[in-house]
C-alpha positions in Angstrom: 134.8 103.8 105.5 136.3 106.2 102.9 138.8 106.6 100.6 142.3 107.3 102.3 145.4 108.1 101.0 144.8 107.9 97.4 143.8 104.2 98.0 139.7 104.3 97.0 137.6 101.7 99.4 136.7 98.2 97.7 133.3 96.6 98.7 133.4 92.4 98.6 130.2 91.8 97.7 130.2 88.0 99.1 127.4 85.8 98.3 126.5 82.7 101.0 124.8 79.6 101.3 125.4 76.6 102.8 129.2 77.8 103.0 130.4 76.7 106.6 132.7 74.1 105.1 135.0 76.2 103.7 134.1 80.2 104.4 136.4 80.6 107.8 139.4 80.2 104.9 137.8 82.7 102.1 137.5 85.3 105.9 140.9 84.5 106.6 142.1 85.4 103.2 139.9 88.4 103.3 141.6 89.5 106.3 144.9 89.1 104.8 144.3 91.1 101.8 147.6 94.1 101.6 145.0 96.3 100.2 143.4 97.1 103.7 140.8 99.3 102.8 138.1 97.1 102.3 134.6 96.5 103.2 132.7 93.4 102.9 128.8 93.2 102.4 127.5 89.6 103.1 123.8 88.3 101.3 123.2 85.0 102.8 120.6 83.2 101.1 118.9 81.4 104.3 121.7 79.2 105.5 120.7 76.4 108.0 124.1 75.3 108.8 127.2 77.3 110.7 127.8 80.0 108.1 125.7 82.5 109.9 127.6 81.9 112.9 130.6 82.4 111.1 129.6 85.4 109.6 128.6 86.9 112.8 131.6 86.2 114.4 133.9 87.9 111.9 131.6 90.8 112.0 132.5 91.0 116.1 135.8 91.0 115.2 135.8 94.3 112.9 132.6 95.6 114.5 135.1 98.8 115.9 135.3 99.5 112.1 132.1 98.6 110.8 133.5 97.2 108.0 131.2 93.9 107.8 127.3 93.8 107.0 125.1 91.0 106.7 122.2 91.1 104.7 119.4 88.1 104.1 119.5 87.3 100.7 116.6 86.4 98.6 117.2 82.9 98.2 116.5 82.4 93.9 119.7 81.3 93.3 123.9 82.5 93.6 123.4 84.8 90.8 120.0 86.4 92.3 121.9 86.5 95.3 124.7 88.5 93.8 122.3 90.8 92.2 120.5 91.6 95.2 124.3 92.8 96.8 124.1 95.1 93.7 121.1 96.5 94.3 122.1 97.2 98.2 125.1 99.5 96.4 123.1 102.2 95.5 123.1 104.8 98.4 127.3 104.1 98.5 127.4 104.8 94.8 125.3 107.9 95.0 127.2 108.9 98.5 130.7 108.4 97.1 131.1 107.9 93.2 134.1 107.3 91.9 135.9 107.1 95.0 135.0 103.2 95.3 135.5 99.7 93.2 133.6 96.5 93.8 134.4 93.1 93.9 132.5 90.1 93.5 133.2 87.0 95.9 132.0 83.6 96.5 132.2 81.9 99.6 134.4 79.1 99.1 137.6 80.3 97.6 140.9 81.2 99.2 142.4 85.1 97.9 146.0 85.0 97.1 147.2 88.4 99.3 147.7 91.2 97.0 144.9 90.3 94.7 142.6 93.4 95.8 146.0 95.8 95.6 146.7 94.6 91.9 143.2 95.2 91.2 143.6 98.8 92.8 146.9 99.3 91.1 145.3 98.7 87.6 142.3 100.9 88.3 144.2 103.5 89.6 146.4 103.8 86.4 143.6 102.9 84.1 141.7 106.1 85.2 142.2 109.1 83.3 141.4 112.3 84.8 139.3 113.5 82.0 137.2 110.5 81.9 136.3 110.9 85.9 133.3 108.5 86.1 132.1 108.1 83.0 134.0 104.9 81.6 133.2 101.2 82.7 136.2 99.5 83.6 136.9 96.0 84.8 139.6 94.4 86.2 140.0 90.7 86.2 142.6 87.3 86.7 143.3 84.4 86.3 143.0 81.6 88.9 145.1 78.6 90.7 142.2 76.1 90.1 142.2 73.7 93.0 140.7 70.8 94.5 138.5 70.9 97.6 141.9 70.8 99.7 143.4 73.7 98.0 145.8 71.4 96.5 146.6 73.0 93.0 145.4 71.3 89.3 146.4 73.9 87.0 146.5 77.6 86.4 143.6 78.7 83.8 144.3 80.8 81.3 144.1 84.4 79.9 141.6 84.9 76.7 143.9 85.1 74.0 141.7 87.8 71.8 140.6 91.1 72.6 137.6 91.2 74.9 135.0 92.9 72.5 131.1 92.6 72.3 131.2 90.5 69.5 132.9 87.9 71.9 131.2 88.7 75.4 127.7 88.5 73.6 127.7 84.6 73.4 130.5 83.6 75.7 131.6 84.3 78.6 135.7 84.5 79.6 136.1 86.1 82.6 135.4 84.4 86.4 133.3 86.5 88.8 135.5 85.6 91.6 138.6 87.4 90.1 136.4 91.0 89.1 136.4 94.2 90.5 134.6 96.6 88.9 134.3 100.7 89.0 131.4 102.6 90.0 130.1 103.3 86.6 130.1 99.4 85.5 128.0 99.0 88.7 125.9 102.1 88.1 124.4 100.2 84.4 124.5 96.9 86.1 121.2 98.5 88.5 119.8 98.6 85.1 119.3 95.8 84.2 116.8 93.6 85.4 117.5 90.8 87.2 115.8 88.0 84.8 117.7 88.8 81.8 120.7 87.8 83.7 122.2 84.6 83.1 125.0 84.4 85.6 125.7 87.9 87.1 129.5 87.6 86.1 128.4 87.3 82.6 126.5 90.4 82.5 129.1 92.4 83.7 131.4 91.6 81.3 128.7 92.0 78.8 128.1 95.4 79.9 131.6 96.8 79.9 132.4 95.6 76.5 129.0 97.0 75.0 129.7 100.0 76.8 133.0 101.2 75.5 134.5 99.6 78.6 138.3 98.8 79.4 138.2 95.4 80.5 142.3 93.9 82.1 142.6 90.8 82.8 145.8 90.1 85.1 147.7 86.9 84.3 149.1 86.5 87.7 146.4 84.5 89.8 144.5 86.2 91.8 142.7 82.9 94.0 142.7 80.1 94.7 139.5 78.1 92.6 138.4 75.3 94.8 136.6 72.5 92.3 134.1 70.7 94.4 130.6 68.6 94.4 129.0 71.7 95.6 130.3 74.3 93.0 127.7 76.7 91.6 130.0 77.2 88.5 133.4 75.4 88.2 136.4 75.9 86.3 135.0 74.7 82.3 135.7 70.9 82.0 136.3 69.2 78.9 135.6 65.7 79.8 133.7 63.5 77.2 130.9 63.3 80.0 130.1 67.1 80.7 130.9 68.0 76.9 128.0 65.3 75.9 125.6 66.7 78.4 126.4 70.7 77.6 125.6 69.1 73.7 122.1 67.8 75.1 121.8 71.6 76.7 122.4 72.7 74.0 119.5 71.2 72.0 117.0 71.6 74.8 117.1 75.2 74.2 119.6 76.8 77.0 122.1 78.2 74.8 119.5 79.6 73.0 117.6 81.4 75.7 121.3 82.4 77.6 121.6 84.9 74.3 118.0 86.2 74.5 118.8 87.2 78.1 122.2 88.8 77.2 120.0 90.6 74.1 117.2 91.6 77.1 120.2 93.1 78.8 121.2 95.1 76.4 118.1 96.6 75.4 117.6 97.2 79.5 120.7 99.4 78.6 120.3 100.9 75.1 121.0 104.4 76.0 124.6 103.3 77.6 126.0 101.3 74.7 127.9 102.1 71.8 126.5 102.7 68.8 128.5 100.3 67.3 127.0 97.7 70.1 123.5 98.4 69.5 124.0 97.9 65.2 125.8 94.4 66.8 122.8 93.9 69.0 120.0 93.8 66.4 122.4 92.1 64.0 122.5 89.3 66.0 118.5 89.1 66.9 118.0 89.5 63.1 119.8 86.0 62.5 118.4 84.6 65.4 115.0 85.3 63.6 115.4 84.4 60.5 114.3 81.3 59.3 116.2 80.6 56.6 119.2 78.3 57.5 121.6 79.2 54.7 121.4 82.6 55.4 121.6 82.5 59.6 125.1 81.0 58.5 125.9 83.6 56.1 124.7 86.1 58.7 126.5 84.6 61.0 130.1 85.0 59.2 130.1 88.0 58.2 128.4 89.2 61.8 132.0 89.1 63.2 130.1 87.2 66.4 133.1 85.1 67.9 133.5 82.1 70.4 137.6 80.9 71.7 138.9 78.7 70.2 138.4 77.5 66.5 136.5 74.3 67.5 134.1 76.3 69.4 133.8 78.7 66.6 132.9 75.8 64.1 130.5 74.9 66.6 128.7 78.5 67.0 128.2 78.9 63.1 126.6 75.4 62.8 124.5 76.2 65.7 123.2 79.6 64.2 122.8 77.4 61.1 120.5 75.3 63.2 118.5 77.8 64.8 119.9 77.0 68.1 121.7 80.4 68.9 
C-alpha cells in the first residue's frame, strides 16, 4: 500500500503476547481509524492463548488488501519485541522514504477514531519542503487512562516544559502508544542497538530531541489507556506503595544503569546529534564519573539536566549527589 492522495501510509507496528483478553477491541478500533490508509505489522512474541487466532482472522478479513502481516517475535521482552518491528521496517523505508509515518501500538488499548488523522494532520503541516527527509519529527498525545473495562479514571497530562535533551535524557514524558513517528526518527532508531534501550518509547524520544527533532504532543486524547494486572508499563502511579518500591529501585542501581543505556544510545548515534547534544552527552557521563559528591551536585546544576516537576527535580540533584544517576 502507498501513499494516496496526499495522505502518506502509516504502519502500526503492534506488539503481542498473551493479548487475547482484550486485542479483538484494540482490531476493532484499528479498523475504525478515519485515517484509512494504514497498515499494520504484528510481532507476536510466542502467544499460547487465542491471540494468534485472532490475529489470523483479522488478517482474512483485509487479506484483498494485504494490509496485515504477522511476524514471530523474539520473545525478550515488549520492548525487544517492539525493536524487532523496527528492524522489519527497513526495506519500506528504503522503498518509500518520506512518503510513510509509524506508529507504535500495544495490544490492549482501545484508539479513539481520528487519532491516526490528527497525527497525519500534524505531520503533514510540520513538514517543510526544504527539510524533505532530513528532520526527526514525532507526534504524540495524551491519553483517557482507563481501567480494565474502559471505564475512564482521568485524562493524563501534557509535559508542561519544552521537550529538550536535557529533559528526555533522564526521564521519559511521552507514552509509546500515542507516537507516530517519520521515516527519519525511524531511520536512527535502526541504529541503535537494541541493549542500550531501556523501553523503546524512551529511545525514541531520546532520539528526536538529541537530534534537532520537532517533537508535538496533542492534548486531545488519542486512546483509551487500559490500567490492568497485566500492564507492561502503566500510566505513573503515585501511591505511597509503588513510590517506596521505585525508591528501593532506585538504590539497587536501575536508575543508574537506565541513564548508561540512554548515554550508549547516543554514542550508537554520535554522527546524528546536535552538537549541542553530544557537549550535553559527555557532560553528563563526566558527573556520573566523578567521585567527588559536592561537585556531581554542582555539576549537576549548572548541567541544565531537568526532571518535571520540582519535587522530582530536588530528587535528581540529590541523586547525582549520591552517585545514583
Amino acid at each position: 500500500m502507498r501513499a494516496s492522495d496526499g495522505q502518506p501510509v502509516v504502519h502500526i507496528l503492534m506488539a503481542t503476547h498473551q493479548g487475547a483478553l482484550y486485542l479483538e477491541e484494540q482490531l476493532d478500533s484499528i479498523r475504525a481509524q478515519t485515517h484509512l490508509n494504514w497498515v499494520l505489522h504484528v510481532s507476536d512474541d510466542g502467544s499460547s492463548d487465542t491471540t494468534l487466532d485472532i490475529l489470523k482472522a483479522f488478517t482474512e478479513q483485509h487479506a484483498l488488501l494485504g494490509r496485515v502481516h504477522l511476524h514471530s517475535g523474539p520473545q525478550l521482552g515488549a520492548s525487544a519485541n517492539f525493536l524487532h518491528l523496527v528492524s522489519l521496517m527497513k526495506p519500506i523505508l528504503d522503498a518509500e522514504g518520506a512518503q510513510v509515518l509509524f506508529a507504535f501500538c500495544d495490544q490492549d488499548d482501545v484508539w479513539l477514531p481520528e487519532k491516526l488523522e490528527r497525527a497525519v494532520q500534524w505531520h503533514l503541516s510540520a513538514q517543510k519542503p526544504e527539510d524533505s527527509d532530513s528532520l526527526p519529527h514525532l507526534y504524540a498525545s495524551t491519553t483517557l487512562n482507563c481501567d480494565e473495562h474502559l471505564r475512564v479514571l482521568g485524562e493524563s497530562k501534557a509535559p508542561r516544559g519544552p521537550l529538550t535533551l536535557e529533559g528526555a535524557l533522564i526521564q521519559n514524558l511521552l507514552s509509546g502508544n500515542t507516537m507516530v513517528m517519520n521515516g527519519r526518527l525511524l531511520k536512527i532508531l535502526l541504529k541503535v542497538d537494541p541493549a542500550h534501550v531501556v523501553w523503546h518509547d524512551w529511545t525514541a524520544y531520546l532520539l528526536a530531541s538529541a537530534c534537532g527533532g520537532v517533537i508535538h504532543v496533542d492534548p486531545r486524547p488519542g486512546l483509551l489507556y487500559r490500567q490492568h494486572a497485566s500492564n507492561v508499563i502503566g500510566a505513573p502511579k503515585t501511591d505511597l506503595k509503588t513510590q517506596s518500591l521505585r525508591l528501593s529501585e532506585i538504590a539497587g542501581g536501575r536508575y543508574k544503569a537506565w541513564n548508561e543505556k540512554n548515554l550508549q544510545a547516543l554514542q550508537d548515534v554520535w554522527s546524528d546529534l546536535l552538537p549541542s547534544s553530544q557537549v550535553l552527552s559527555k557532560d553528563f557521563q563526566s558527573l556520573r564519573q566523578d567521585r567527588r559528591a559536592l561537585v556531581r551536585l554542582r555539576l549537576a546544576l549548572a548541567s541544565g539536566l531537568k526532571r518535571e516537576g520540582f519535587a522530582s527535580q530536588l530528587a535528581f540533584w540529590l541523586l547525582c549527589a549520591l552517585g545514583w544517576v
